[in-house]
C-alpha positions as CSV (number, residue, x, y, z in Angstrom):
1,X,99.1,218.5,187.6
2,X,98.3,219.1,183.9
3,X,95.6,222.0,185.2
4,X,98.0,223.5,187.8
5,X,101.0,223.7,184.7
6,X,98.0,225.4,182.4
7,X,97.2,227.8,184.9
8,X,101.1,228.6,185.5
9,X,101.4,228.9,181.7
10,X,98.7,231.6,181.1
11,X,99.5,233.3,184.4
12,X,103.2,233.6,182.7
13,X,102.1,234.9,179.0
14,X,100.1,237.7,180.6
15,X,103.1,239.4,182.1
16,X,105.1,241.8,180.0
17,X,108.3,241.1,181.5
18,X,108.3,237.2,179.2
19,X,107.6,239.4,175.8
20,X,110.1,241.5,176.4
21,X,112.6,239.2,177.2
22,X,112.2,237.4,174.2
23,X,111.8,240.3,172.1
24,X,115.3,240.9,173.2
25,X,116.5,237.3,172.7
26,X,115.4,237.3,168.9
27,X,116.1,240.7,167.9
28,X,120.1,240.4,169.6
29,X,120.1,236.6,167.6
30,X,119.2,238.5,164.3
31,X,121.1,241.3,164.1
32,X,124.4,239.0,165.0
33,X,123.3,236.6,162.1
34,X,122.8,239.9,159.9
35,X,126.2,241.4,160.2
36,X,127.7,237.7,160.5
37,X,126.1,237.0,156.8
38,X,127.0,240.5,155.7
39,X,130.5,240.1,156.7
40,X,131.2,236.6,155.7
41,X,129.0,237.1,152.2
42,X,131.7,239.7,150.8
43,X,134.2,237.2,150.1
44,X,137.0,240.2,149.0
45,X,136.9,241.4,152.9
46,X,137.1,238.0,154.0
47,X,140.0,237.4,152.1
48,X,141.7,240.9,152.6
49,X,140.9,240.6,156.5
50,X,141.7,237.0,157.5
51,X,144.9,236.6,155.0
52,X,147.7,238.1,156.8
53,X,151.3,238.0,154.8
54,X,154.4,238.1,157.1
55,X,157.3,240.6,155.8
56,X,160.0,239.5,154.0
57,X,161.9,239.8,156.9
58,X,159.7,237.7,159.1
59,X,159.3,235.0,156.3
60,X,163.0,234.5,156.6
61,X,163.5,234.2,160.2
62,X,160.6,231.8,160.1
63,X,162.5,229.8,157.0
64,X,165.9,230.2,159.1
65,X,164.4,227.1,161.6
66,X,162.8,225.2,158.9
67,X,164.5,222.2,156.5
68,X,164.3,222.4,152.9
69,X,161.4,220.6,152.3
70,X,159.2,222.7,155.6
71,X,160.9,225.9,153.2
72,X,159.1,224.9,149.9
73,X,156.1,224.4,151.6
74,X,156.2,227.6,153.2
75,X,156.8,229.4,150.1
76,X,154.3,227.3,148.2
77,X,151.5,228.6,150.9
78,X,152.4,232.3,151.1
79,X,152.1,232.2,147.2
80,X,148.8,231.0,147.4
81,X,147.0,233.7,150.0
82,X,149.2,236.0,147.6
83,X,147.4,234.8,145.2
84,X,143.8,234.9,147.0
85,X,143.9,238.4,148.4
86,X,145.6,239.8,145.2
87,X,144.2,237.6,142.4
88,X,146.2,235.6,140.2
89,X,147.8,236.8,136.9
90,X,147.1,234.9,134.0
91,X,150.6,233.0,134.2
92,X,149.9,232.3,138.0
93,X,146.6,230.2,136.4
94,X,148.1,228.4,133.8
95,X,150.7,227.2,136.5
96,X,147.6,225.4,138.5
97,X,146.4,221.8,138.6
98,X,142.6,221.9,137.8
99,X,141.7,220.9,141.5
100,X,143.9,224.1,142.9
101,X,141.9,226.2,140.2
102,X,138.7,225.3,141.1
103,X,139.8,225.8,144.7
104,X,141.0,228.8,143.7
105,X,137.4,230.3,142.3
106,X,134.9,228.8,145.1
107,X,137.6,230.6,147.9
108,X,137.2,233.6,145.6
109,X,133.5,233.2,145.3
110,X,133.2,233.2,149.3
111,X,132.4,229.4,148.6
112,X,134.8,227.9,150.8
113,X,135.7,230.1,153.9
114,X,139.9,228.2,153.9
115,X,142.9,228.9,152.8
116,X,144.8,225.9,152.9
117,X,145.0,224.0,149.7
118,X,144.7,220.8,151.3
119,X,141.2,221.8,153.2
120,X,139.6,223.3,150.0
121,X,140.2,220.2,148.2
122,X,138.7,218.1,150.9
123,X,135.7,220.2,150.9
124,X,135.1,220.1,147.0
125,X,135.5,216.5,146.8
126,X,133.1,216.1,149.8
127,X,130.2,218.7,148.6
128,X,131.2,220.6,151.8
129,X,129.8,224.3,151.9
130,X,131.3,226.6,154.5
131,X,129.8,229.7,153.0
132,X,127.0,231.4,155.2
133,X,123.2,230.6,154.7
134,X,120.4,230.4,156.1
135,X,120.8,227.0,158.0
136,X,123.9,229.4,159.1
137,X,121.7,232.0,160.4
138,X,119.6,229.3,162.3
139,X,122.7,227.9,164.1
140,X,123.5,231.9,164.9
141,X,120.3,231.8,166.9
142,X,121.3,228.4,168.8
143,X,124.6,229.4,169.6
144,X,123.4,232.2,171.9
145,X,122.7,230.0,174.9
146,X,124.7,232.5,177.6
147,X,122.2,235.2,176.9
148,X,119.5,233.1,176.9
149,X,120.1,231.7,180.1
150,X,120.1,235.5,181.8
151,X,116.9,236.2,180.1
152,X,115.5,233.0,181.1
153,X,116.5,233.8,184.7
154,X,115.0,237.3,185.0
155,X,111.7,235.1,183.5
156,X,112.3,232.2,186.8
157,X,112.6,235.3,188.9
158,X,108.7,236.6,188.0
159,X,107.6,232.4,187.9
160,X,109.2,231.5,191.5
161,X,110.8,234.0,193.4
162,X,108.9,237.0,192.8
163,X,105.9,234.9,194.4
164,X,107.7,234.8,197.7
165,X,108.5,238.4,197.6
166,X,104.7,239.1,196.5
167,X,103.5,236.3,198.9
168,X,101.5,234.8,196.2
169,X,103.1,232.0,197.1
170,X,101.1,231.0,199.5
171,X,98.0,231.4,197.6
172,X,99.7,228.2,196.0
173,X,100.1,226.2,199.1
174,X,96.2,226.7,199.9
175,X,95.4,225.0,196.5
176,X,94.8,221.1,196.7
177,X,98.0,219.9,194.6
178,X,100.9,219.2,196.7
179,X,104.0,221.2,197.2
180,X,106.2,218.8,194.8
181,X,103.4,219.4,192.2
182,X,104.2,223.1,192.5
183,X,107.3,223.4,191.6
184,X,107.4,220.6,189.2
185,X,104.8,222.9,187.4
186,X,107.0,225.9,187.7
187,X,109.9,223.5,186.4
188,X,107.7,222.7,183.4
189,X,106.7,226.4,182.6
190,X,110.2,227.2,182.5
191,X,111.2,224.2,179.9
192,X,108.3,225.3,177.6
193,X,109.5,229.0,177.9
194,X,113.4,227.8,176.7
195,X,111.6,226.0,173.8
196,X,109.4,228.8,172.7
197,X,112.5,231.4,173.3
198,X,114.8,228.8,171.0
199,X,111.9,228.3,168.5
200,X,110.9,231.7,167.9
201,X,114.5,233.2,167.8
202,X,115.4,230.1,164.9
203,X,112.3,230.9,163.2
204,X,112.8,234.5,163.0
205,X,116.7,234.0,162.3
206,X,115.8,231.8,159.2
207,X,113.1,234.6,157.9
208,X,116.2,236.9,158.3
209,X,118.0,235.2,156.1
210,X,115.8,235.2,153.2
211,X,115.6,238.7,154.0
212,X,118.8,239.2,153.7
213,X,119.3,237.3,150.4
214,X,116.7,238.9,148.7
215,X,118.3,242.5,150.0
216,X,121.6,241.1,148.4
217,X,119.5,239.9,145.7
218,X,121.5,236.3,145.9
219,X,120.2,232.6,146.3
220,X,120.9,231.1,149.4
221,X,124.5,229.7,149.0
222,X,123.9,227.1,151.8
223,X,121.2,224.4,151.3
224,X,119.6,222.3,154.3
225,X,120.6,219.0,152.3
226,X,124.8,219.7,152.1
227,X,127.5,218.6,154.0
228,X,129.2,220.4,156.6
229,X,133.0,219.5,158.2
230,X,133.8,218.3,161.6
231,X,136.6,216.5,163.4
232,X,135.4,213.6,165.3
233,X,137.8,211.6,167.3
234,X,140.4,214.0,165.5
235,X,139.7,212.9,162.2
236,X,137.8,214.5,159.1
237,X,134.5,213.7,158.9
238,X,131.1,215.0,157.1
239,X,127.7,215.7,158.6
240,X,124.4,216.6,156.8
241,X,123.3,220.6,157.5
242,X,119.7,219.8,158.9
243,X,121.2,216.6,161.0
244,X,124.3,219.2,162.4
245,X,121.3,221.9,163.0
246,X,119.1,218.9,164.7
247,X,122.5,218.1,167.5
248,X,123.1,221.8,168.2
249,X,119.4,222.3,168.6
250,X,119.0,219.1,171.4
251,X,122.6,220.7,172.9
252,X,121.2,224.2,173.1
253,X,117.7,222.6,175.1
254,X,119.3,220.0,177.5
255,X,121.9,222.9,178.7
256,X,119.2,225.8,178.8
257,X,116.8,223.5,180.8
258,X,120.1,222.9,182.9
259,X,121.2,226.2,183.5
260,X,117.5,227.1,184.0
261,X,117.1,224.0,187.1
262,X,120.0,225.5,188.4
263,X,118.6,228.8,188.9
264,X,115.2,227.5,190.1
265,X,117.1,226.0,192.5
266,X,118.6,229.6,193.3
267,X,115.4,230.7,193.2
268,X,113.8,228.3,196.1
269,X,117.0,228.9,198.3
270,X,117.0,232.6,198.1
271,X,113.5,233.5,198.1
272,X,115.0,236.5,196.4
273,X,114.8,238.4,193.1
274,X,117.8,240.0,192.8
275,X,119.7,236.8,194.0
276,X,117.9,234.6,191.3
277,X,119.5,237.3,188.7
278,X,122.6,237.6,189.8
279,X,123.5,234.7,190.9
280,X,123.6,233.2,186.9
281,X,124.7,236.8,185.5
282,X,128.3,236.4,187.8
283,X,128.0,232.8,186.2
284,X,128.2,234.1,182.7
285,X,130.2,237.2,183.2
286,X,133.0,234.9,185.9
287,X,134.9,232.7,182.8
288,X,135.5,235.6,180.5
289,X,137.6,236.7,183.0
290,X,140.0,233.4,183.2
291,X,142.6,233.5,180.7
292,X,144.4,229.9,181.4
293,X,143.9,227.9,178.7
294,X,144.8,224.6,180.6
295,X,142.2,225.9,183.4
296,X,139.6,226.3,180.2
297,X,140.1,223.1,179.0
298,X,140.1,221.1,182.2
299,X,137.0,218.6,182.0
300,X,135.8,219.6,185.6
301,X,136.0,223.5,185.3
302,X,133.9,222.6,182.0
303,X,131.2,220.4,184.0
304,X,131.1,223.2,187.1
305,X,130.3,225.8,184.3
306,X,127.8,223.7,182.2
307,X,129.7,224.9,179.0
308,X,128.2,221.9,177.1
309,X,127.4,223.7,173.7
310,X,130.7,226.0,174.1
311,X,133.2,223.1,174.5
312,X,131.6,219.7,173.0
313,X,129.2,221.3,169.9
314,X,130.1,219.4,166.1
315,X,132.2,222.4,164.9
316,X,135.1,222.1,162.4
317,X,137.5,223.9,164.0
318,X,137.3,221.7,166.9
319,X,137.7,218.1,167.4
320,X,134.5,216.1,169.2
321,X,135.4,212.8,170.7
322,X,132.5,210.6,170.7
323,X,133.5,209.7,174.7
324,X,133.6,213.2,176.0
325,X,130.4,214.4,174.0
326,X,128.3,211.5,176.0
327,X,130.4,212.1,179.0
328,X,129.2,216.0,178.9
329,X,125.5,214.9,178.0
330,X,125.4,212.6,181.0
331,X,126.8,215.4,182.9
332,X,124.5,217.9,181.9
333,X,121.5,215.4,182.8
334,X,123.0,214.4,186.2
335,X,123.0,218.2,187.0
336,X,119.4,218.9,185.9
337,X,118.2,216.2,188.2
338,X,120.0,217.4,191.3
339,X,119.2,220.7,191.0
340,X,115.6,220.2,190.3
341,X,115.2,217.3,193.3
342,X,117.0,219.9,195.9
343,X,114.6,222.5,194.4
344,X,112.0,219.9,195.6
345,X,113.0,218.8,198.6
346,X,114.1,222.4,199.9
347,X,110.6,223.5,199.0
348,X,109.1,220.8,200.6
349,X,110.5,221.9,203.9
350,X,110.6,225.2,203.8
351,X,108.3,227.4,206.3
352,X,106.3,229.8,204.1
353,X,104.0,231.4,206.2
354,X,106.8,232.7,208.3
């Protein structure tokens, strides 16, 4: 088994079409981390760009449904991203409590990426960074599972279903090791191909990012050992950089190696190229076009689309409940296994020399 997986392996690194497929993977990862950190590092266009001040006639028919105390509020908040975009005057400072101050200079800084009052407090007190660094850039490459997966399927097309169009296949079946052994082999080669694909493209993200930092001639603003936000079970919580960077790293793997069973699975049934390509492509391409929101957040339309990393990852703007993270990870698994057993069992039966 261990020889047939080693000969599979070497067979795959000599074809070109496996470098250039992750060639693209890490060069689209690091040019999105490149413009993301070169965007989200000028703190003036953040500001100017995400801080958007209603007229003064929309401010009052806003104000018109609100009580006195939802008015003062209001007011007190649309003084404050005045204050951020524009900069505050001198008597605008003296006016601030020194927690609103320092919030005031880390937003201005492009510490804190927030501007609510209440959040920037939160994140001070709790040695939150939201600023982008380099463990920033690393994420950047695990978040970009979707276009993995097609890669990784135009890579499963050249390991099992270009060998039936090639007949090489049956070269295979005249070898000792059994017909289960095959494609577990093939199943194997693909898994180490997701984790060189994810390693190489987090590697090569993170040696952006000092790149990019000694272009900008700045320190890295983010270090591996702070604490970034999440909701969990809808309440604030905290979660070390390298332990957040360690989840979305196992999340990234366990639904790649999903989505990649799947489409060996594709692969064995079709006995076709172009089916083992499209077939995930239309799978990628297919939810962009649904606009319900209560269709996208339906549980089962989640499992049928193995959006694992898209709807469960430890994010702050979204809330992770401990029971449907598990729930999605069990799901995942239960996928992988049925995929990869019909894989088996249709290979097992199928008539090759035919």
């Amino acid at each position: 088994m261990l020889k047939l997986y080693s000969f599979e392996m070497k067979k795959l690194h000599r074809t070109a079409g496996i470098w250039i497929c992750l060639a693209v993977f890490v060069i689209f990862c690091c040019a999105t981390s490149y413009f993301s950190a070169n965007t989200f590092n000028d703190a003036e266009y953040m500001i100017a760009s995400n801080v958007n001040i209603p007229s003064e006639k929309e401010q009052n028919e806003l104000m018109s449904e609100m009580t006195e105390k939802e008015k003062r509020e209001y007011k007190k908040q649309i003084e404050w991203e005045l204050m951020l975009r524009d900069g505050a005057s001198e008597e605008q400072m003296a006016k601030m409590t020194e927690q609103e101050r320092i919030a005031y200079d880390n937003i201005r800084a492009g510490k804190i990426f927030t501007f609510d009052v209440a959040e920037a407090k939160y994140e001070i007190e709790n040695n939150i960074n939201s600023s982008f660094g380099i463990p920033s850039f690393i994420e950047s490459a695990l978040e970009h599972t979707n276009i993995l997966m097609i890669l990784v399927a135009v890579v499963i097309s050249g390991i099992v279903a270009k060998e039936y169009s090639a007949s090489t296949i049956k070269m295979s079946l005249l070898s000792p090791h059994r017909r289960d052994e095959i494609i577990t082999s093939k199943v194997l080669c693909v898994l180490t191909v997701i984790f060189e694909f994810i390693l190489a493209a987090v590697f090569f993200c993170a040696l952006t990012g000092v790149v990019f930092f000694m272009i900008k001639g700045k320190s890295n603003p983010e270090p591996f050992n702070c604490m970034k936000a999440a909701l969990i079970n809808g309440e604030r919580a905290t979660i070390n950089a390298s332990v957040r960077l360690l989840s979305i790293f196992g999340m990234a793997v366990e639904e790649t190696f999903m989505l990649s069973a799947f489409v060996v699975f594709v692969a064995v049934l079709s006995k076709s190229v172009v089916w083992t390509i499209i077939v995930p492509v239309a799978l990628y391409i297919f939810p962009s076009f649904v606009t319900s929101d209560k269709l996208k957040a339906n549980q089962i339309w989640n499992h049928l689309f193995f959006n694992l990393q898209g709807n469960y990852l430890i994010i702050a703007q979204n809330s992770m409940h401990t029971a449907q993270l598990w729930t999605a990870l069990l799901a995942t698994a239960v996928w992988a296994i049925i995929f990869i057993a019909a894989a088996i069992i249709i290979f097992d039966k199928q008539d090759i020399y035919n």
